[in-house]
VOPA-853547 format. One record per residue: x, y, z of N, C-alpha, C in turn. Coordinates in steps of 0.02 Angstrom, whole numbers, plus 50000, padded with zeros to 5 digits. Example, Ala and Ser with C-alpha at 12.3 -4.5 7.8 and 13.67 -1.06 7.14 Angstrom:
<sites>
506604971650390506154977550390506604983550390
506424988850354506844994750357506455000250394
</sites>
This chain:
<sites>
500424994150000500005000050000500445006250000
500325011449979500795017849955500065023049977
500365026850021499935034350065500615040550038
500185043950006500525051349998500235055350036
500945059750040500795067550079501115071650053
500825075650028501065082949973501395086950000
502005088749986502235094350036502705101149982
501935104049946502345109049890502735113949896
503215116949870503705122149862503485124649802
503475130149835503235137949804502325136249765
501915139449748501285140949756500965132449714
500215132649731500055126849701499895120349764
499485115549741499395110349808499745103049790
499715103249735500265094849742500505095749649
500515089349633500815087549566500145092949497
500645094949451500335097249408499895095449344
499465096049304499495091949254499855096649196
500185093849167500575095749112500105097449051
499425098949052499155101249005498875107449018
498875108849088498785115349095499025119549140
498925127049121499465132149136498905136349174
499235135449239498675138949305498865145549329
499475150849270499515155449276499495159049217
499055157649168498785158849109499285161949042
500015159949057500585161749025500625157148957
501165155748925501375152548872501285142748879
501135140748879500975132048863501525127548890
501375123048927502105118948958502145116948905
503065115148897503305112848861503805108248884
504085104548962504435099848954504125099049037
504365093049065504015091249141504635085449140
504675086649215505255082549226505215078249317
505265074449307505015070649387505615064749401
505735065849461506225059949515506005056549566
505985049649592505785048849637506295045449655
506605044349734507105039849774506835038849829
506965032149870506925030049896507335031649980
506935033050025507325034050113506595027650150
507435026150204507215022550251507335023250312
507055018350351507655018650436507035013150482
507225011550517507215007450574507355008650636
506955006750695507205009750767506975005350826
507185003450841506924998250920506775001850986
506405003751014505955005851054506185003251122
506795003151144507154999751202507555005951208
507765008151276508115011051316508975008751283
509295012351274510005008851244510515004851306
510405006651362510405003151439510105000551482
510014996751481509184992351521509514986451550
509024984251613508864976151616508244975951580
508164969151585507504963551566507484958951593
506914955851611506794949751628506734942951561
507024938251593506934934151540506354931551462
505834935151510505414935451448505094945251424
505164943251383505054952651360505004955051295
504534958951274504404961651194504904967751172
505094966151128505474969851079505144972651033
505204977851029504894981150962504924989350939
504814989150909505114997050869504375000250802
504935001650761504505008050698505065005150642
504745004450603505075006350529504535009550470
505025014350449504575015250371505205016550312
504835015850255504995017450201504715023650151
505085027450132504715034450117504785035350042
504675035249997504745036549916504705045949898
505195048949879505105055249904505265057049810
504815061749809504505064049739505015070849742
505185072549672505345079649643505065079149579
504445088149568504175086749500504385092749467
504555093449400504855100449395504345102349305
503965107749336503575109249273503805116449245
503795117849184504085120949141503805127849108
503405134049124503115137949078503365140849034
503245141848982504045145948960504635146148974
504545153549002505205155449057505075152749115
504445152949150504425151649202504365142749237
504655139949288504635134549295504405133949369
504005126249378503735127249450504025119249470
504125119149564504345111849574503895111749634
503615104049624503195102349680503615096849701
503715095449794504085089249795503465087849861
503675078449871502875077349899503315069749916
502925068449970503165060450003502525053950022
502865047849959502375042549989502705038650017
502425035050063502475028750114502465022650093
502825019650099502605012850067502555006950107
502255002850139501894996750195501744992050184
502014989050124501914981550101502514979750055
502684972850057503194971050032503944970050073
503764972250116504634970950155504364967450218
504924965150264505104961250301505474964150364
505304964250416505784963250489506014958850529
506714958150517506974950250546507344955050603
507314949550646507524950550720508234946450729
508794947450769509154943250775509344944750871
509014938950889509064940050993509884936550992
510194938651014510914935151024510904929950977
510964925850969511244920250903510764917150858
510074918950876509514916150860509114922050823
509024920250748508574926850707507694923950703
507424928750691506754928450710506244933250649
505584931250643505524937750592504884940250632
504914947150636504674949650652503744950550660
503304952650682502734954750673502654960150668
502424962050605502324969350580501594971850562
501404978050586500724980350551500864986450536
500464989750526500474997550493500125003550556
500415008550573500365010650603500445020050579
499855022250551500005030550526500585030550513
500835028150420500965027450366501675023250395
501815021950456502365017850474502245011350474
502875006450490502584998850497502794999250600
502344995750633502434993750692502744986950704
503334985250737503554978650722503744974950805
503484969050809503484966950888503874959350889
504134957450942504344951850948504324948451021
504094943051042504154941451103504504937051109
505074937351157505674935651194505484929851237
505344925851227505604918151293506184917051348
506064916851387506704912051438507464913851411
507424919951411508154921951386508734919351449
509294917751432509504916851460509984923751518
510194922751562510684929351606510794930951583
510984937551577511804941651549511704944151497
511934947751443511974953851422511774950351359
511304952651330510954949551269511094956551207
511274954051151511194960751092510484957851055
510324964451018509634962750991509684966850921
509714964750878509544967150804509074966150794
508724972350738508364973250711508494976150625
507974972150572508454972950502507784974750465
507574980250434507254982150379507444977950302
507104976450286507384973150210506764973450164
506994975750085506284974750039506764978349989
506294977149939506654980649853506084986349834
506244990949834505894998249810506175000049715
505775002949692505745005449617505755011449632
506605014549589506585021449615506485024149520
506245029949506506305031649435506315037849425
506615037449353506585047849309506305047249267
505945052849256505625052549195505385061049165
505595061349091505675068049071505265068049002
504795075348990504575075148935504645081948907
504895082348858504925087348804504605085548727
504355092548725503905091948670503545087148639
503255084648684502685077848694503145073248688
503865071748690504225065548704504345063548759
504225056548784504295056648862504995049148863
505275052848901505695045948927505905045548994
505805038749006505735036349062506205030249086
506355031249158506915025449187507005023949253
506805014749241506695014549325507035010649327
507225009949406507985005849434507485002649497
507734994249505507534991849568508094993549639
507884993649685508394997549727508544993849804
508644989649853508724985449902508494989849964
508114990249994508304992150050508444986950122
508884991950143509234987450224509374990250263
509194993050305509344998650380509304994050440
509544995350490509824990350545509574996050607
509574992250661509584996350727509994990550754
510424992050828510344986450874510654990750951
510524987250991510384987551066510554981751091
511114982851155511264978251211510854979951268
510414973351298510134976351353510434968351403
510444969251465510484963051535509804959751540
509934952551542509364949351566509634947951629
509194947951685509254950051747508444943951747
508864936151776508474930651781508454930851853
508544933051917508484932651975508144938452001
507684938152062507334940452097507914945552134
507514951052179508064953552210508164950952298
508604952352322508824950152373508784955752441
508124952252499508384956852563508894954652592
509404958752611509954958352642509824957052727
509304962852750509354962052809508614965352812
508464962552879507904963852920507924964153003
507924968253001508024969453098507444972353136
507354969953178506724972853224507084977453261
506754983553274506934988353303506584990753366
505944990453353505494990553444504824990653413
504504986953466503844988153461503454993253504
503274995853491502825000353537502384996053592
502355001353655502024999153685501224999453668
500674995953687499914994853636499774992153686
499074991453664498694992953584498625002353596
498845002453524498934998753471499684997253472
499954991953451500534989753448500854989353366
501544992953388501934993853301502404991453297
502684987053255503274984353278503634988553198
504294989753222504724994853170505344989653155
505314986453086505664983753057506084987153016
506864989553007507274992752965507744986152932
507934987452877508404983652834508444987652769
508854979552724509194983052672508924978652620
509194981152552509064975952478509224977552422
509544972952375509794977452313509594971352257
509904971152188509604969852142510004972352096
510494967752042510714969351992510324975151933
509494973551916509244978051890508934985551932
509004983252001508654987952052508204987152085
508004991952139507594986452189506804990852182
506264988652150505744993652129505254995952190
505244989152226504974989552304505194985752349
504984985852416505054980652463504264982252511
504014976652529503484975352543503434971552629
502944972652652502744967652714502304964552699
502234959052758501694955252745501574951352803
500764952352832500644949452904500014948452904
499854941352891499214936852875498974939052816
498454943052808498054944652752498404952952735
498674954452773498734964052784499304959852742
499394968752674500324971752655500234977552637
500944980552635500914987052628501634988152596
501634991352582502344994652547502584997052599
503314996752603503805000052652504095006452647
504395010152698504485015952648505335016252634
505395019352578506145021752538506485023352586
507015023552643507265028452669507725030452623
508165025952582508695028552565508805031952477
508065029152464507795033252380508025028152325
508455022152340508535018052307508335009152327
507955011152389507695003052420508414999652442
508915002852460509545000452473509565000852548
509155004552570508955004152651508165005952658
507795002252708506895004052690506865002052793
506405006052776505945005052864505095002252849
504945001852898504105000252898503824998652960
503384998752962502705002153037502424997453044
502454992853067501824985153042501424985853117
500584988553125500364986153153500094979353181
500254977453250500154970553252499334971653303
498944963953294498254965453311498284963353385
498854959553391498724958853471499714956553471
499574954253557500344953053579500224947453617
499674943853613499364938353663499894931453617
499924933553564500164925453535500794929553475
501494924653459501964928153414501524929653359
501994931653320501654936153257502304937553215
502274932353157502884931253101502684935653043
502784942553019503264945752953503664941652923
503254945252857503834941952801503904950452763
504704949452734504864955152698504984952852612
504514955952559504684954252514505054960052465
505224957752415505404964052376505444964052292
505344968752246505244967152181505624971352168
505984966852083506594972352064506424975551988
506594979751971506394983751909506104980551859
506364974851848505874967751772505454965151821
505324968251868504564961051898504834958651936
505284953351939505354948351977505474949452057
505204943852105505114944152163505594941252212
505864943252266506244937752305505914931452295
506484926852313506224919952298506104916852349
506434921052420506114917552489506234923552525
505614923752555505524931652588505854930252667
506324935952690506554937752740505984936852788
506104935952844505704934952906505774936452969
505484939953000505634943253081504984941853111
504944939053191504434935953219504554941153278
503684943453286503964947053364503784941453405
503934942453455503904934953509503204936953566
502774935753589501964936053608502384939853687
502014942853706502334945753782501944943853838
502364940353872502344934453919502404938754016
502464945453991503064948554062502384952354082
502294951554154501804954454184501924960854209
501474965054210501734973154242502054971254323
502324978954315502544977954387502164985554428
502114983054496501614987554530502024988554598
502154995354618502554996154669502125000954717
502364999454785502015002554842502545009754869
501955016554850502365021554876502225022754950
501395017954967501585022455033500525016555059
500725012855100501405016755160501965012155140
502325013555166503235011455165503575004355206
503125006455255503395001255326502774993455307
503144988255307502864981955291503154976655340
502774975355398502024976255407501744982155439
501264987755412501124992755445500464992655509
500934995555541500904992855631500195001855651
499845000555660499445006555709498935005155734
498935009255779498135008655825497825010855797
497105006855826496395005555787495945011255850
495675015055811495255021655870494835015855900
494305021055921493905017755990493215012255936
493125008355973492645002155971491985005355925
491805003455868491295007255841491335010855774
492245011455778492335018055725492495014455656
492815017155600493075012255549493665016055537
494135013655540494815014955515495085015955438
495245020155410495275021955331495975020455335
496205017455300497115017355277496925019155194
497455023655167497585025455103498145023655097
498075020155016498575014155023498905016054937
499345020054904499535020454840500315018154810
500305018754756500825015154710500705017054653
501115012854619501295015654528501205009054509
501255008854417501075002154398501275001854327
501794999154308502055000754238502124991654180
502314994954148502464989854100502754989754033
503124987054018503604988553955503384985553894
503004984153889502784979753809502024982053788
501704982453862500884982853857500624987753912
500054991153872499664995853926499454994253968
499514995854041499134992754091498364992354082
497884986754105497234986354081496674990654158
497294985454192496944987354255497244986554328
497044988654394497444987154474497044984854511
497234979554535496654976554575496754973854607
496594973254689496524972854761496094971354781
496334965654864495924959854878496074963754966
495644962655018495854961655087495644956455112
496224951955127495984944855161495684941855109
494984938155128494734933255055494314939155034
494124943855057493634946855045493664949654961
493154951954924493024952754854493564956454820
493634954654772494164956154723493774966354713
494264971154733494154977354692494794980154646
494354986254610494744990054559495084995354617
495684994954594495925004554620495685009854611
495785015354616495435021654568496375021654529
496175025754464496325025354414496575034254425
497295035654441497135042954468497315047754388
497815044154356497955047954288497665045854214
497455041054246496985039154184497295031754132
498015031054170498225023954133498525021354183
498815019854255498635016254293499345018854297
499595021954297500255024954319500505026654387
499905028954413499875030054476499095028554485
498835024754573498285022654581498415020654648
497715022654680497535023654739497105017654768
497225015054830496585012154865496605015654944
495955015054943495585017155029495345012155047
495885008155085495455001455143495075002055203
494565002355205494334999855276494274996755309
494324997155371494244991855433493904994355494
493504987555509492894989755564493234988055645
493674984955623494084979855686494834979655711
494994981055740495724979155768495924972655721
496714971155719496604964355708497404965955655
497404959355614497934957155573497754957455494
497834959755432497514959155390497944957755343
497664955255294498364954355232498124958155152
498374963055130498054967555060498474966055011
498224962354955498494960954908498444966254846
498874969154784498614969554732499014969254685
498894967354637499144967154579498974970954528
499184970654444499104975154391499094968354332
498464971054293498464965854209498444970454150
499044968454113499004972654066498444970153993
498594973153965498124971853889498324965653847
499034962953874499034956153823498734950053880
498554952953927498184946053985498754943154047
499354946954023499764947454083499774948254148
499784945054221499624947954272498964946454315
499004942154372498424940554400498374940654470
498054936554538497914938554566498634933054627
498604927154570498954922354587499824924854603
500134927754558500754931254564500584938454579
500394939654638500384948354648501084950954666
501104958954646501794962054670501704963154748
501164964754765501144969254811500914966054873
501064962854935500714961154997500654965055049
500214967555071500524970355128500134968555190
500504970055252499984965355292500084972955344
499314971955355499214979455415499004975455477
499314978655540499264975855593498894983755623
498024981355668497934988055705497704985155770
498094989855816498174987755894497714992455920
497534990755982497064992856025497474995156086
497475001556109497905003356174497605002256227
497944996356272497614993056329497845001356388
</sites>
């Protein structure tokens, strides 16, 4: 198929007819026309690249047939020059490192589009040719005084491109993964930093914890060092991360890095500010009255929020503390007693992973209140 596009010099819209004179002067008398042949070829690849072992190749070629027409008035002479396309008849052979191939070609706005798909290439640095080939009819042809002669030549065409690009058959590699701390929770975060690289480059690195992932973030702008935030849903049972990562062609680690936080097993600890003296020794007022002891401490924990403080006198019913800051940091009890006597006040602290009960308490204290004989 052959598509023209007119592209005239000096007045007029394309080719003339030699019988008539469109500036009403003296009668053509000789017409003279050339046509030659331009080409070229181009592969559509980066001239430095990886690839993955499988991957499309493909580019542009055309062939252009480029017109000169030269018409004659008298004195005066006019030249129209104008370009067709030509899209049938030639061939694109491919050559992938030692192995040639022919191309798939269609037509694409007056160009040819040409594709090839790449199999299981092997590692390492692959060259890739690409070869235009076909026979074009280039011709002259001249007429004076109604004599016309004419001469056409068949003509080869062959234009080349080629490109070295890396096949890059391996996944990329995390180097390292380190746990860095978890926050204390809920909500609980555990902060994983490491590293990863990749002959073609490292495009991401990823987490992954049950059904949840997320992308990690860049610290270092090349995935050559990355951090990430992984909320965990509880701390009652471990909880295994995996780190994955993808490198510029796709491909994925082939066994993802792994960091386990370990379930937290450590019960808070609950300390007595006051009173101080154990066993605390005082007299009990007169027969009738009730004796108030205020009894406080602190209550911490390194992995998990405290949930709660809770205190026993003797067998008597399990109570809450008051809660004086609002996370059990500091917390108060007011015991009463109706009686002289020996008593024993237990309490303890449970945090949010179920840590902490009534069985291992921190705190005993035993109040002794005397009666002055």
């Amino acid at each position: 198929m052959i598509k023209g596009k007119n592209n005239p010099l000096g007045s007029g819209n394309g080719p003339l007819d030699p019988g008539v004179d469109p500036g009403g002067g003296p009668r053509v008398f000789s017409t003279s026309s050339t046509e030659f042949a331009d080409a070229g070829i181009a592969i559509n690849l980066p001239r430095v690249d990886f690839v993955g072992p499988s991957f499309r190749v493909e580019g542009t070629a055309f062939i252009r047939m480029h017109t000169l027409e030269f018409i004659k008035f008298g004195g005066e002479g006019k030249t129209t020059e104008f370009d067709t396309f030509v899209t049938e008849g030639f061939k694109v052979s491919i050559r992938i490192g030692d192995e040639d191939h022919e191309a798939h070609v269609s037509e694409q706005n007056d160009k040819l589009h040409w594709s090839h798909e790449v199999k299981d290439a092997a590692s390492g640095e692959l060259n890739i040719t690409a070869e235009l080939e076909g026979t074009v009819t280039e011709s002259q042809s001249k007429t004076v005084g109604g004599e016309t002669q004419h001469h056409t030549d068949n003509k080869s065409v062959q234009r080349t491109d080629s490109v070295s690009v890396t096949v890059d058959g391996e996944g990329p590699e995390v180097q390292e993964a380190n746990l860095k701390n978890v926050t204390i929770g809920p909500p609980y975060r555990a902060i994983i930093e490491g590293k990863a690289e990749d002959q073609s480059g490292v495009n991401s690195v990823r987490w992954h914890l049950g059904s949840s992932s997320k992308r990690a973030e860049n610290s270092s702008g090349n995935w050559s060092e990355w951090r990430a935030e992984i909320p965990l849903p509880d701390r009652t049972k471990p909880h295994t991360i995996r780190i994955s990562a993808r490198d510029k062609v796709g491909h994925r680690t082939s066994e993802a890095a792994k960091v386990t936080i370990p379930a937290d097993e450590e019960s808070p600890t609950v300390e007595l500010i006051y009173p101080k003296q154990d066993p605390f020794i005082t007299l009990f007022p007169e027969e009738g009255d009730v004796f108030t002891l205020p009894i406080m401490g602190t209550a911490s924990d390194s992995k998990s929020k405290i949930e709660t403080v809770r205190w026993r006198l003797d067998e008597g019913p399990v109570q809450e503390a008051e809660n004086i800051k609002g996370d059990w940091s500091d917390w108060r009890i007011m015991a009463e007693f109706d009686s002289p006597g020996s008593y024993d006040i237990t309490v303890w602290a449970r945090d949010m992973a179920g840590n902490g009960s009534e069985d291992e308490p921190d705190v005993q204290l035993e109040v002794e209140l005397q009666v002055l004989d």
